[in-house]
Backbone bond lengths (Angstrom), bond angles and torsions (degrees), N, CA, C in turn:
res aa  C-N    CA-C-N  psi(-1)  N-CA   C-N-CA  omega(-1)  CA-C   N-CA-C  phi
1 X - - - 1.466 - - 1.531 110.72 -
2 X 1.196 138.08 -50.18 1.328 154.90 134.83 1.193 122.34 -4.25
3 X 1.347 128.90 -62.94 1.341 146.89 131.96 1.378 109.92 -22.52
4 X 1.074 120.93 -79.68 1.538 126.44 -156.67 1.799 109.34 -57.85
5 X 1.550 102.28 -45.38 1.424 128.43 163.10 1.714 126.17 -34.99
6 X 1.505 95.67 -46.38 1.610 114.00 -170.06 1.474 106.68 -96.97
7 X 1.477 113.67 -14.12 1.791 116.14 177.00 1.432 94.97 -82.46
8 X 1.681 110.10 -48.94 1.805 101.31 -173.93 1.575 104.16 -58.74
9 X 1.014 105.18 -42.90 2.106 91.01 -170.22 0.946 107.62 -75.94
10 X 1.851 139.81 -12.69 1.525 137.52 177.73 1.752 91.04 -88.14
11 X 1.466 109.76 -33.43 2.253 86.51 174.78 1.516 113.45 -72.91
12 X 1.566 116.04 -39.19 1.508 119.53 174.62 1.087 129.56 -34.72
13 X 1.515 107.29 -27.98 1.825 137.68 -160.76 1.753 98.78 -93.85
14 X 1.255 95.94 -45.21 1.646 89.98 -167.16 1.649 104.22 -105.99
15 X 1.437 113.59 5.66 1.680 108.66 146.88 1.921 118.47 -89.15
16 X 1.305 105.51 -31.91 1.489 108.53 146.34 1.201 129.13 -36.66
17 X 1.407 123.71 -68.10 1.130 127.21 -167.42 2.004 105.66 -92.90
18 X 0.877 107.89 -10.69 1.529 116.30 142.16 1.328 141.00 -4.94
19 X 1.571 71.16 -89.75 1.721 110.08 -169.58 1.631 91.96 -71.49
20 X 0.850 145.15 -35.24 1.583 150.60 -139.78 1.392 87.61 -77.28
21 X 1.355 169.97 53.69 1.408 174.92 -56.63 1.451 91.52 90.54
22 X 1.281 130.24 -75.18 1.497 143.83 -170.11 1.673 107.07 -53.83
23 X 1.311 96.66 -50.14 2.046 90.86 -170.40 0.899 112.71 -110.98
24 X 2.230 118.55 26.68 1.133 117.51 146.66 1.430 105.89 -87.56
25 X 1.526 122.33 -23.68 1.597 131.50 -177.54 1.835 111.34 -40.47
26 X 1.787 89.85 -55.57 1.183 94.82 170.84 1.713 131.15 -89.20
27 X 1.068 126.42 2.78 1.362 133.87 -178.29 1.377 83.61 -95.81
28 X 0.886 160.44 -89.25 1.426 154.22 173.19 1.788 130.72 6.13
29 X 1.668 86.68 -20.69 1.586 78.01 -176.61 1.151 140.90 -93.48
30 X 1.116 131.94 64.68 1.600 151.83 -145.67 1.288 129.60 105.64
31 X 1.773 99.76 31.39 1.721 108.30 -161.54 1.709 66.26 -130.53
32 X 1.868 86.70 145.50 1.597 98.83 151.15 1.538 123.88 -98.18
33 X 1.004 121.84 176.57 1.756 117.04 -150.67 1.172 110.81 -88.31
34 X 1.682 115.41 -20.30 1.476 120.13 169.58 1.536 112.53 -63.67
35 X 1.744 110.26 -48.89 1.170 128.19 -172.90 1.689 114.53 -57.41
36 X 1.480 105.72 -56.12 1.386 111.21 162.93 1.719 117.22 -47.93
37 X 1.594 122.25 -63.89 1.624 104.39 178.43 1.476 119.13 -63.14
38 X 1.885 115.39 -26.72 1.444 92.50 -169.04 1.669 101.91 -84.08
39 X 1.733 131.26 15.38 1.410 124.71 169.46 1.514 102.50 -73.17
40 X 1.655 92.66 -55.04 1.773 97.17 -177.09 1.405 123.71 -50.10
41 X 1.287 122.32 -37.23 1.230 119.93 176.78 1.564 109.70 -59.82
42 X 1.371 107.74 -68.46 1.285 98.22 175.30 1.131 164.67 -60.08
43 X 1.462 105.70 -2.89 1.328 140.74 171.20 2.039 105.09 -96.01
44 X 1.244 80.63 -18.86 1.982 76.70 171.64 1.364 92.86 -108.25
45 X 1.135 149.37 -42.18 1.578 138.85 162.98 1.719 121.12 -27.33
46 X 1.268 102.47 -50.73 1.850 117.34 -176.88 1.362 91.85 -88.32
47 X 1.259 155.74 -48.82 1.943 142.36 149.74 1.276 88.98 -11.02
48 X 1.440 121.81 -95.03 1.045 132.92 -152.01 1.879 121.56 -40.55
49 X 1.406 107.49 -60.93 0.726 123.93 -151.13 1.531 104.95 -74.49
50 X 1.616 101.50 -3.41 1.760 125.90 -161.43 1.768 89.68 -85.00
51 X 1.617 101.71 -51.32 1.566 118.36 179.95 1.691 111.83 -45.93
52 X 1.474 107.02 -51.45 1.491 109.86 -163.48 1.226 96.83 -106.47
53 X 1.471 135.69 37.40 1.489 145.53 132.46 1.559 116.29 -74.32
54 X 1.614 94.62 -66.37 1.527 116.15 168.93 1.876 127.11 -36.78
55 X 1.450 103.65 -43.01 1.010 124.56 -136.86 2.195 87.10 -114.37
56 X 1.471 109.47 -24.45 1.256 139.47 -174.17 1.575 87.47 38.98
57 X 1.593 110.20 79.97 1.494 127.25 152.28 1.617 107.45 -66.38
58 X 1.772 113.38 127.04 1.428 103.88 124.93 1.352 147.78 -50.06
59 X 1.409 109.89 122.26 1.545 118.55 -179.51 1.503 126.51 -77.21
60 X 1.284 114.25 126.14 1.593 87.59 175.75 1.581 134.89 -74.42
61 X 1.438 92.79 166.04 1.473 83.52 -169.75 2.192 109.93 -134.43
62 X 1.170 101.27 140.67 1.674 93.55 169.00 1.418 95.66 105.40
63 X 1.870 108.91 -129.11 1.402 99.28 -169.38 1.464 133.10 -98.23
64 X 1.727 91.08 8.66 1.202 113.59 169.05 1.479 123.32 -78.72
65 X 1.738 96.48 -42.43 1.534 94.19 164.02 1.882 138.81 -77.22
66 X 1.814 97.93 1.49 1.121 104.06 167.02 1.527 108.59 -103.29
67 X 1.292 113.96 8.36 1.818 115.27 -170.08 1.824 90.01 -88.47
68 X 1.784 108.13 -31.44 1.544 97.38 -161.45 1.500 102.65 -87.29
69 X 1.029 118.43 -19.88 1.903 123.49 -161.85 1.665 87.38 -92.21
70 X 1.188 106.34 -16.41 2.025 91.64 166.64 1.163 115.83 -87.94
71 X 1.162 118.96 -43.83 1.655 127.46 145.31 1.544 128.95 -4.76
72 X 1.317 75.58 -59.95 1.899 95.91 -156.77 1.912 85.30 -102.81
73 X 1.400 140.42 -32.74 1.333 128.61 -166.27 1.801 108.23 -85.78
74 X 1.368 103.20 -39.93 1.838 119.95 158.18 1.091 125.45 -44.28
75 X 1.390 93.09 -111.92 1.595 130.20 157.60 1.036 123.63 -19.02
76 X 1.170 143.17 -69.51 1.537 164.66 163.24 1.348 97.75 -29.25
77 X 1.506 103.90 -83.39 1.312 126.64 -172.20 1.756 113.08 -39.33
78 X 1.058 95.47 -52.12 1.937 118.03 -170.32 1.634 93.79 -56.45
79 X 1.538 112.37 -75.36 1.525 117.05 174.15 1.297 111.76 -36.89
80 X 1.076 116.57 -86.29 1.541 115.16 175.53 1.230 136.98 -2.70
81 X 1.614 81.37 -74.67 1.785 92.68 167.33 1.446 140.69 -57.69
82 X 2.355 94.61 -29.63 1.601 83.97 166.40 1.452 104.85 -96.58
83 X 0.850 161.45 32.04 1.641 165.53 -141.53 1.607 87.25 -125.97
84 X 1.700 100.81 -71.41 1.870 92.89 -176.76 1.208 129.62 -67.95
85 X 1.646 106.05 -29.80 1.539 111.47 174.89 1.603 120.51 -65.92
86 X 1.346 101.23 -26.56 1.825 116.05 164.23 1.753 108.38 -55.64
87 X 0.979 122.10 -42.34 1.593 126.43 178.97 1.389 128.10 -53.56
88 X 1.425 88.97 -36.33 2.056 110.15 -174.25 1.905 104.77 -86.53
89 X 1.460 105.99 7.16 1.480 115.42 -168.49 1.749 114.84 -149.84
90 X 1.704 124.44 10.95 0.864 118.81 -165.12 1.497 97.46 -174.60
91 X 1.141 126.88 137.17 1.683 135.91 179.62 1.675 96.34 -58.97
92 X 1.552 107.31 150.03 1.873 103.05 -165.89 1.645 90.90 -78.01
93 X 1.294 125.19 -24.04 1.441 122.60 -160.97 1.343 106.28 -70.58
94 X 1.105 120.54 -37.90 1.967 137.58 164.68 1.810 115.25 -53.75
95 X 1.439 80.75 -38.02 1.460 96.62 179.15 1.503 123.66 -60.08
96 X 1.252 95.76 -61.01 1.902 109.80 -179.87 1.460 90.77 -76.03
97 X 0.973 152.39 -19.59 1.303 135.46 -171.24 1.505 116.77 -89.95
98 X 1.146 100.07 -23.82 1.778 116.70 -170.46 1.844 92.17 -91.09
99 X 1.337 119.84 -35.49 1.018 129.65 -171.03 1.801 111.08 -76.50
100 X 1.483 99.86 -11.01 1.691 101.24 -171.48 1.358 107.05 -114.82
101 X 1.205 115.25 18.03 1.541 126.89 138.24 1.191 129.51 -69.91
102 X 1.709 128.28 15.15 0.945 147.85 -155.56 1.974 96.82 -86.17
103 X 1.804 106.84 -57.80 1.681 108.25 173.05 1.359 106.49 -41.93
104 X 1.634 137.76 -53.10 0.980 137.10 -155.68 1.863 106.65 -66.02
105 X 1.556 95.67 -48.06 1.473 99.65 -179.58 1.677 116.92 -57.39
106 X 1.449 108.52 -36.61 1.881 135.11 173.76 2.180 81.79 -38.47
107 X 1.119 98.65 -71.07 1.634 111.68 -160.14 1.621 106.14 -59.20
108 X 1.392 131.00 -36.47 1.275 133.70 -159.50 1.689 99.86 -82.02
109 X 1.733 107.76 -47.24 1.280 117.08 160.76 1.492 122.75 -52.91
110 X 1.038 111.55 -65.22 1.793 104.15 -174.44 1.723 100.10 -57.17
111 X 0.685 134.69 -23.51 1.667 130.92 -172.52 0.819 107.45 -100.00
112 X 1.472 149.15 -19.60 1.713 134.37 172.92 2.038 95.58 -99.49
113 X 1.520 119.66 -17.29 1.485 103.82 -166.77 1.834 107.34 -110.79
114 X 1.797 98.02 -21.87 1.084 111.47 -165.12 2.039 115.12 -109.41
115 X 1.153 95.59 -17.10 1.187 125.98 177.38 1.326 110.25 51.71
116 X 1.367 107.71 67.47 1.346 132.33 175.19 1.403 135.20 -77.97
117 X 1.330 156.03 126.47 1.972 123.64 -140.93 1.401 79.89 -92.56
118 X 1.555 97.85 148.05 1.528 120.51 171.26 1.094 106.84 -103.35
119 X 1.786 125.15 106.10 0.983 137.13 -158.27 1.589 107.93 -86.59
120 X 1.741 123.22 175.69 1.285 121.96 179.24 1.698 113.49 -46.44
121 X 1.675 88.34 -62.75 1.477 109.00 175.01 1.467 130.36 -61.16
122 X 1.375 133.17 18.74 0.939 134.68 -157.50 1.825 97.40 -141.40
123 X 1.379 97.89 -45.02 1.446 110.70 171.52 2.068 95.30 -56.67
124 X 1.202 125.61 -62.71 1.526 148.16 179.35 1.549 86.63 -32.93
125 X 1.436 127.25 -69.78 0.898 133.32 -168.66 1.638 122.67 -44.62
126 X 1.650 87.78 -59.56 1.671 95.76 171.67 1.478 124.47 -54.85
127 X 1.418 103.82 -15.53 1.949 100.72 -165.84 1.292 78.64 -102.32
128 X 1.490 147.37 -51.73 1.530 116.36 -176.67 1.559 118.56 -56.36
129 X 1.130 126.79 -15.01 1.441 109.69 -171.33 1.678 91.37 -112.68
130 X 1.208 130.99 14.36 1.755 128.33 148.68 1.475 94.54 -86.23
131 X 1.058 140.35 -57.80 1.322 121.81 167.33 1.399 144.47 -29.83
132 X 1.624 90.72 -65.33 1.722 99.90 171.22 2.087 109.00 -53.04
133 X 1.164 103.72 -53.55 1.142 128.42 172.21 1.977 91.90 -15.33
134 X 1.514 95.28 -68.30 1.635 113.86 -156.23 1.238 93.30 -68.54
135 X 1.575 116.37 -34.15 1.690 106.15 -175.17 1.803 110.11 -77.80
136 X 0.717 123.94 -16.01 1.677 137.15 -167.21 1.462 91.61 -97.97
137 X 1.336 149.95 16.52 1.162 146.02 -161.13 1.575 100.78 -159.39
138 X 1.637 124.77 -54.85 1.405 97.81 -178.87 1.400 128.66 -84.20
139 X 1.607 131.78 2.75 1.362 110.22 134.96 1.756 138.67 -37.56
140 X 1.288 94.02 -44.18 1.610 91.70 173.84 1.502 134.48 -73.27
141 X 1.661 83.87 -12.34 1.460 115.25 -177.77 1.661 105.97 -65.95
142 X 1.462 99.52 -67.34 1.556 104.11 168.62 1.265 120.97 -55.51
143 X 0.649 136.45 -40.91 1.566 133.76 -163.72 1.100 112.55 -78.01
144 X 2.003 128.84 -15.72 0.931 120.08 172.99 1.296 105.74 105.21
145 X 1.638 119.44 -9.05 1.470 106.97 -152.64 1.801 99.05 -116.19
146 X 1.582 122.37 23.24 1.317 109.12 173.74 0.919 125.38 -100.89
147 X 1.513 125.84 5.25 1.384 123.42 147.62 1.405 116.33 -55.74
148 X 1.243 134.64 -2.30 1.500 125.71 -147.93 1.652 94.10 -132.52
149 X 1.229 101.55 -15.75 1.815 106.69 -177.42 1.799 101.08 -116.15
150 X 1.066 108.42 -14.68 1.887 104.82 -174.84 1.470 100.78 -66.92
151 X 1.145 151.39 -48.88 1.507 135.38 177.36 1.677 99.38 -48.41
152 X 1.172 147.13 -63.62 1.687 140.26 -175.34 1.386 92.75 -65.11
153 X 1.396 135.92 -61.37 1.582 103.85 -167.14 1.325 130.54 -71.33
154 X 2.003 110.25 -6.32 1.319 108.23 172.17 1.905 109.86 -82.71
155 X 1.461 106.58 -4.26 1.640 112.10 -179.04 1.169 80.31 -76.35
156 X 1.555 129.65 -98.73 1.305 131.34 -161.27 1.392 112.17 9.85
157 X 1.611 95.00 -84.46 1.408 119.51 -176.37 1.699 110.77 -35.77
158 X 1.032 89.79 -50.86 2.025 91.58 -178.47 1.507 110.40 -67.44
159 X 1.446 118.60 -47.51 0.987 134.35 171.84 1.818 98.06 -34.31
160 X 1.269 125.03 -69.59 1.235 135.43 -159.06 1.377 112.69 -79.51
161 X 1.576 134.42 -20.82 1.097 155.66 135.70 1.527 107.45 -24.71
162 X 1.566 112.42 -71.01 1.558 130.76 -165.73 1.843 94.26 -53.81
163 X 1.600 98.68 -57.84 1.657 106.07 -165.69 1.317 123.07 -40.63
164 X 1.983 98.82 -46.56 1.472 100.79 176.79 1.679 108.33 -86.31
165 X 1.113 148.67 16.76 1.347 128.46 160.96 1.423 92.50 -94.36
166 X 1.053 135.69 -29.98 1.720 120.13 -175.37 1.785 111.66 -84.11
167 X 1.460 103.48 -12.79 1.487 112.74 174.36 1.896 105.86 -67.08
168 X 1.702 97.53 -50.76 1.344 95.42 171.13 1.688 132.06 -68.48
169 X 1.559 109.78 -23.63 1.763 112.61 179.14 1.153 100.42 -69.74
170 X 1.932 122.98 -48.06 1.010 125.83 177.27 1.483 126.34 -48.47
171 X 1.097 131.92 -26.40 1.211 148.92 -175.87 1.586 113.49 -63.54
172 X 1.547 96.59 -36.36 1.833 109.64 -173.59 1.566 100.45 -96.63
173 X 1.279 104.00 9.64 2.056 93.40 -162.78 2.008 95.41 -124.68
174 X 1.673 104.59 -53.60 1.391 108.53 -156.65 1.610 110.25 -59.87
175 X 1.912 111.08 -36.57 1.183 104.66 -177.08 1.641 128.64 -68.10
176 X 1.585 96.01 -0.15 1.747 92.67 163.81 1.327 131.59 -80.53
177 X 1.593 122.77 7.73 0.899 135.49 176.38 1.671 120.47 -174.35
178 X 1.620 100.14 153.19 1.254 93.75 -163.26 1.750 130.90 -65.24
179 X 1.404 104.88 172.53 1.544 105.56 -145.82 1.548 98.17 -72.70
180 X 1.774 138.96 -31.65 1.393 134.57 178.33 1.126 103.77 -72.31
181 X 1.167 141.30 0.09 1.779 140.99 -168.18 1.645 87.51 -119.41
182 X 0.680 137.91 -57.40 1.754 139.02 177.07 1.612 102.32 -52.35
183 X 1.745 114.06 -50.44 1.857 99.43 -171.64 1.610 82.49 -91.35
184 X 1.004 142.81 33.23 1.649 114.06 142.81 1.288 123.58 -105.17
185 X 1.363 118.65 -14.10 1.678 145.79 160.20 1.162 99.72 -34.09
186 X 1.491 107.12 -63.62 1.481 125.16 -139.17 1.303 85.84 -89.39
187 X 1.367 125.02 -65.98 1.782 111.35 -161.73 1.489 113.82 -71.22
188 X 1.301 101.65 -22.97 1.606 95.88 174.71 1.606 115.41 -76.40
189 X 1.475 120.49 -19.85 1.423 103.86 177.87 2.040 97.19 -99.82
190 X 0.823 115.45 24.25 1.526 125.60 166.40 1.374 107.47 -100.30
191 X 0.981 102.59 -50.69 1.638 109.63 -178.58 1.824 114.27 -78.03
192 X 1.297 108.76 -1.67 1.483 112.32 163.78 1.269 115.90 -93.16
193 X 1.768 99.18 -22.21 2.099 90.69 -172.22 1.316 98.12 -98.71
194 X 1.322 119.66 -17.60 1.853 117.52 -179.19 1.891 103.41 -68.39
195 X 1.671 112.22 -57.90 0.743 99.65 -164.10 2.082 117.63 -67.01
196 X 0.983 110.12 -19.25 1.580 135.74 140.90 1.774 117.91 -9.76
197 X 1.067 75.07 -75.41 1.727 90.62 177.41 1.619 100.65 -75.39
198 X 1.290 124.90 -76.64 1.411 122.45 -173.63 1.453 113.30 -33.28
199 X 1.380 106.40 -44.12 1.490 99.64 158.10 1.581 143.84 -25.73
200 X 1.800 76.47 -64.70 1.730 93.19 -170.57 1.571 107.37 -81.35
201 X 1.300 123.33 -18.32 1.506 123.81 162.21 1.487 111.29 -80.14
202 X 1.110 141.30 -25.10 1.267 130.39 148.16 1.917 85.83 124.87
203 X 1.235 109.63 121.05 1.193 93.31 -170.81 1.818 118.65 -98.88
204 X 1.532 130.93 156.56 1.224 110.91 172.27 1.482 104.56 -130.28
205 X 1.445 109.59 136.60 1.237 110.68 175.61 1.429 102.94 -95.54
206 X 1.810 96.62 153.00 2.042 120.37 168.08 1.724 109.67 -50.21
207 X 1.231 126.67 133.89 1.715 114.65 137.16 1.280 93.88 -89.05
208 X 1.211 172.76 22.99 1.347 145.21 130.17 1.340 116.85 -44.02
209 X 1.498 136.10 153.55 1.273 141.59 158.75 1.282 118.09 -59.29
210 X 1.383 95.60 -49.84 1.432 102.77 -168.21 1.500 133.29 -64.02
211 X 1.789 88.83 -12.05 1.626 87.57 170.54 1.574 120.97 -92.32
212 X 1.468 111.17 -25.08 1.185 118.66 169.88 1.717 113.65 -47.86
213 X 1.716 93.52 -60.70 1.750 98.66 163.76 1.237 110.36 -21.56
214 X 1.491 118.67 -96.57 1.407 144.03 171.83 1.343 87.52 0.06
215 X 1.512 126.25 -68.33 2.161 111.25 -141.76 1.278 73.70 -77.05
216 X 1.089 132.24 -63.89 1.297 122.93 -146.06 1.554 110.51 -29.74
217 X 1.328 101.10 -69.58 1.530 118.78 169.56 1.212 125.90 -43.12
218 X 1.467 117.67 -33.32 1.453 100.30 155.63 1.569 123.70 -78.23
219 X 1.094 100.26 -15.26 1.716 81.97 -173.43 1.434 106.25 -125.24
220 X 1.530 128.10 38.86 1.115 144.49 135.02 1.591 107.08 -97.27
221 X 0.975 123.54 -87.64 1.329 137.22 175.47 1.526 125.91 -36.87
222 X 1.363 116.55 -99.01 1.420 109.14 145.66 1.298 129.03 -18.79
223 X 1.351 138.35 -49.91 1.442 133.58 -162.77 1.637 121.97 -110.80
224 X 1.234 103.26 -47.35 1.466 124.14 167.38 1.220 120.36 -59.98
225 X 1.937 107.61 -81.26 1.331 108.03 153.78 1.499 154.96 -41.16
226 X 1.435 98.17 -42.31 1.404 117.18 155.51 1.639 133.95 -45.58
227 X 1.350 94.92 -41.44 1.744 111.46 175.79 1.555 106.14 -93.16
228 X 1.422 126.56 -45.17 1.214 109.59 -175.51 1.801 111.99 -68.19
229 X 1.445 107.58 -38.92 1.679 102.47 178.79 1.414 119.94 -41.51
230 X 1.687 109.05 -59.37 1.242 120.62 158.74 1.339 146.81 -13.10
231 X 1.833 89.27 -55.23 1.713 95.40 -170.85 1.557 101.75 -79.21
232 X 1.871 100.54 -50.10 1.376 104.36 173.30 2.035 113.46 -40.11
233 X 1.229 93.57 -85.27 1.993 81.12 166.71 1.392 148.61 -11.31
234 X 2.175 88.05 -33.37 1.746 96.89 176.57 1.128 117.57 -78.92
235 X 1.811 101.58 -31.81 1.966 101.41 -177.61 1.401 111.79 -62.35
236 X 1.641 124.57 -22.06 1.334 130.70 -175.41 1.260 105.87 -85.61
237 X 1.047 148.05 -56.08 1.682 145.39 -166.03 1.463 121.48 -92.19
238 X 1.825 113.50 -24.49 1.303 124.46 -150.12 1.428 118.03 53.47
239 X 1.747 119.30 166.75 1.003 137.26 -157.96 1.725 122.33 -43.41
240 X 1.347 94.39 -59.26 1.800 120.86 -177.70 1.385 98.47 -44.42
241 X 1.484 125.27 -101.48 0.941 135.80 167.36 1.739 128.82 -5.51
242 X 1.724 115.21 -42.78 1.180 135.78 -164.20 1.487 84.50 -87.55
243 X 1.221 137.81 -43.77 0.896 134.37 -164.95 1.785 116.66 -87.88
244 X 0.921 112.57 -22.31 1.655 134.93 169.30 1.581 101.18 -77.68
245 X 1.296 116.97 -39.07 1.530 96.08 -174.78 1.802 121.39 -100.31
246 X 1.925 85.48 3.07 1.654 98.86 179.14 1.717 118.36 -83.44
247 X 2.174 92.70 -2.43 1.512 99.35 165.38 1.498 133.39 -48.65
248 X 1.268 110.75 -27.78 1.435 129.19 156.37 0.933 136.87 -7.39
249 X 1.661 93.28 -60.77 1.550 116.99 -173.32 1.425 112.02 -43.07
250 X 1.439 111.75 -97.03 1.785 119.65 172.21 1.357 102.70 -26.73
251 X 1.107 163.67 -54.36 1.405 149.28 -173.38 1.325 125.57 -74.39
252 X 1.749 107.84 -21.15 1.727 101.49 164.35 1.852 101.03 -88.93
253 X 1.744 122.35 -5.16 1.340 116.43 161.07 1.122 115.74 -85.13
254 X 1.270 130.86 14.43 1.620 138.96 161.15 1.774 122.54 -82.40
255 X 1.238 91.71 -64.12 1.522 137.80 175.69 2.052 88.95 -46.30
256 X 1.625 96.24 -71.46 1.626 90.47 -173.22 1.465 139.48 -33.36
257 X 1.711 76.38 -29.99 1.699 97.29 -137.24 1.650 88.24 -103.44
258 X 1.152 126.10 -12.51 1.395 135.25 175.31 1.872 101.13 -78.15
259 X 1.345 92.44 -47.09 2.069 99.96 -160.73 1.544 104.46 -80.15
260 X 1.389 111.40 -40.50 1.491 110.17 -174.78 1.376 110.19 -105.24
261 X 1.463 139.01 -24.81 1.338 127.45 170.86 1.508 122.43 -104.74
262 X 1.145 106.79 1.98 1.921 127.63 -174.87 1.214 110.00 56.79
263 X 1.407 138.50 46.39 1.417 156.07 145.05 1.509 99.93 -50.97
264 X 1.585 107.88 122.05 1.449 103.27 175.26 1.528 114.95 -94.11
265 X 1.004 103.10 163.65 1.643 118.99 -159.44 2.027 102.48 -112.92
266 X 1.267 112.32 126.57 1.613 93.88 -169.92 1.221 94.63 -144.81
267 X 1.732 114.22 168.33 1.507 118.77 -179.47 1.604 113.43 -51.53
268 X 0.971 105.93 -25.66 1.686 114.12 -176.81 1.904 103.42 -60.53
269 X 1.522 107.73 -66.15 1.022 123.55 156.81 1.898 129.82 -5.21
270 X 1.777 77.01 -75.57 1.653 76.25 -175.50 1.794 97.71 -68.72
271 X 1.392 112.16 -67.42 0.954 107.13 -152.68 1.805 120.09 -53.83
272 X 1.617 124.96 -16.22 1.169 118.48 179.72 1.978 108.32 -70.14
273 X 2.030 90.00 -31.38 1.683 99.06 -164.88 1.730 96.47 -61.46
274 X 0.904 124.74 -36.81 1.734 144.05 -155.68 1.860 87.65 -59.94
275 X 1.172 79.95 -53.02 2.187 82.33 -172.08 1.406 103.00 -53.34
276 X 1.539 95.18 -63.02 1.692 108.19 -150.53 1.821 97.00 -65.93
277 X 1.372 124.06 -21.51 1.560 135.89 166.16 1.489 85.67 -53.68
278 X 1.323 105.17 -96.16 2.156 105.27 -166.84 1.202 122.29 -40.67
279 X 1.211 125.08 -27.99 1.480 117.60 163.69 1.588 126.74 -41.97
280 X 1.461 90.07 -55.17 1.716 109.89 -163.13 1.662 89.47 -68.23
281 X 1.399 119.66 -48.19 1.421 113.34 178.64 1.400 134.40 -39.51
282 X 1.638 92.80 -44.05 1.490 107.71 -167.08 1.692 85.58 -100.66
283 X 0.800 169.74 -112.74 1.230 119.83 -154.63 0.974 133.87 -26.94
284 X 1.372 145.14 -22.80 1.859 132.19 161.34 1.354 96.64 -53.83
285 X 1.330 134.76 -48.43 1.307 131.22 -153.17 1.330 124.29 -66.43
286 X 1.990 105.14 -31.95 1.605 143.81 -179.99 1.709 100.02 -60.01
287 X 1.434 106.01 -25.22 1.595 97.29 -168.31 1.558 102.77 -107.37
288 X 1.423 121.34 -7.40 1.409 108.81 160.03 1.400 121.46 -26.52
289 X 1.469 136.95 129.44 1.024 144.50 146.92 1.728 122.75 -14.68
290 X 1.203 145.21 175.01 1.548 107.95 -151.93 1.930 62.00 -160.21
């Protein structure tokens, strides 16, 4: 039962974080991009912070609490920014997919900085997702049209770059404290340097609904929801597994982005996503316990 329990809140998590391609589509529409992340942050900051009121979490404190607000003021920020700015330049389905090369990058990093053994399967790993990579790229190739999408797929890429070096700092910092006290660190000192900037560019808010919708949704849904399903999910399944079934993700950002924004979906598509999917897997699998 336990099991069964911790797979539904690890799929909930990665149809959450999913959709987040889609209800940035619409948060986008007459919002600027600073304005849009520093809403989300802050509206998932006060979630949070509602939780570890409720819940009367210890906060961290010292160099832990300056390990997470670098986290969340960097890192956060850096991803973020190219993650959405990738959207306004690249189909979202390209997006999350280019972006879920992120395990592979986790592995390329710890082994050239950390000197980590680069196992059979991990090497396997890396050449399927240079592949998928190549398959998710020469449609656009032909068609003439990747000059016109290479600024979003080189965000992606950075985007997913940024994720896994903060996946790894994070790694030495988050487990000293718990995981709703860590994502309020993080979004709240994100949500100080976004709203920062939006500032100093002068910010304009939507009268549309739909963009308000949109933040909302990201930073309920996407951000809140997304992370709490997750963590809850991890104490139930552990890591491997959580991470095998968070393959999901990029394919309900395929799926979305086909049904609600009419992004077409093509043999190129599946078959590059299919790699760059098994990659990320088989690396979850590489870190099983031995």
């Amino acid at each position: 039962m336990n099991r069964t329990a911790g797979i539904l809140l690890i799929v909930a998590s990665a149809v959450s974080f999913g959709l987040m391609p889609t209800f940035a589509s619409w948060a986008r529409q007459g919002m600027g991009l600073e304005v849009m992340l520093a809403l989300r942050f802050t509206i998932a900051a006060v979630a949070l912070a509602g939780m570890a009121i409720v819940w009367k979490l210890p906060m961290p404190r010292g160099r832990v609490l300056a390990g997470l607000a670098a986290i969340g003021a960097i890192g956060f920020v850096g991803q973020s920014m190219c993650y959405f700015a990738a959207l306004r330049h690249a189909p979202s389905g390209l997006v999350a997919l280019l972006f879920y090369l992120y395990p592979v990058s986790v592995t390329v990093i710890a082994w050239v900085f950390l000197r980590e053994r680069m196992s059979t399967g991990r090497v396997a790993a890396l050449v399927m997702a240079l592949l998928g990579l190549l398959m998710l790229l020469a449609p656009l190739s032909a068609r003439g049209t990747l000059g016109g999408t290479a600024m979003g797929v080189m965000l992606a890429l950075a985007s997913g770059v940024i994720y896994a070096v903060y996946v790894i700092a994070g790694s030495r910092v988050i487990p000293k404290v718990g995981a709703i006290q860590a994502g309020l660190v993080i979004c709240a000192s994100a949500a100080i340097v976004l709203i920062a900037v939006a500032a100093a560019r002068g910010p304009a808010f939507p009268a549309r609904p739909i963009a308000w919708g949109g933040v909302a949704a990201l930073a309920l849904v996407s951000t809140v929801g997304g992370l709490t399903c997750f963590l809850a999910g991890l104490r139930l399944v552990g890591p491997v597994r959580a991470s095998t079934v968070s393959a999901l993700e990029p394919v309900v950002a395929v799926a979305a982005g086909a049904a609600f924004l009419g992004e077409p979906v093509t043999g190129w598509t599946i078959a590059g996503g299919t790699l760059v999917v098994a990659a990320a897997v088989f690396t979850a699998l590489e870190q099983r316990p031995r």
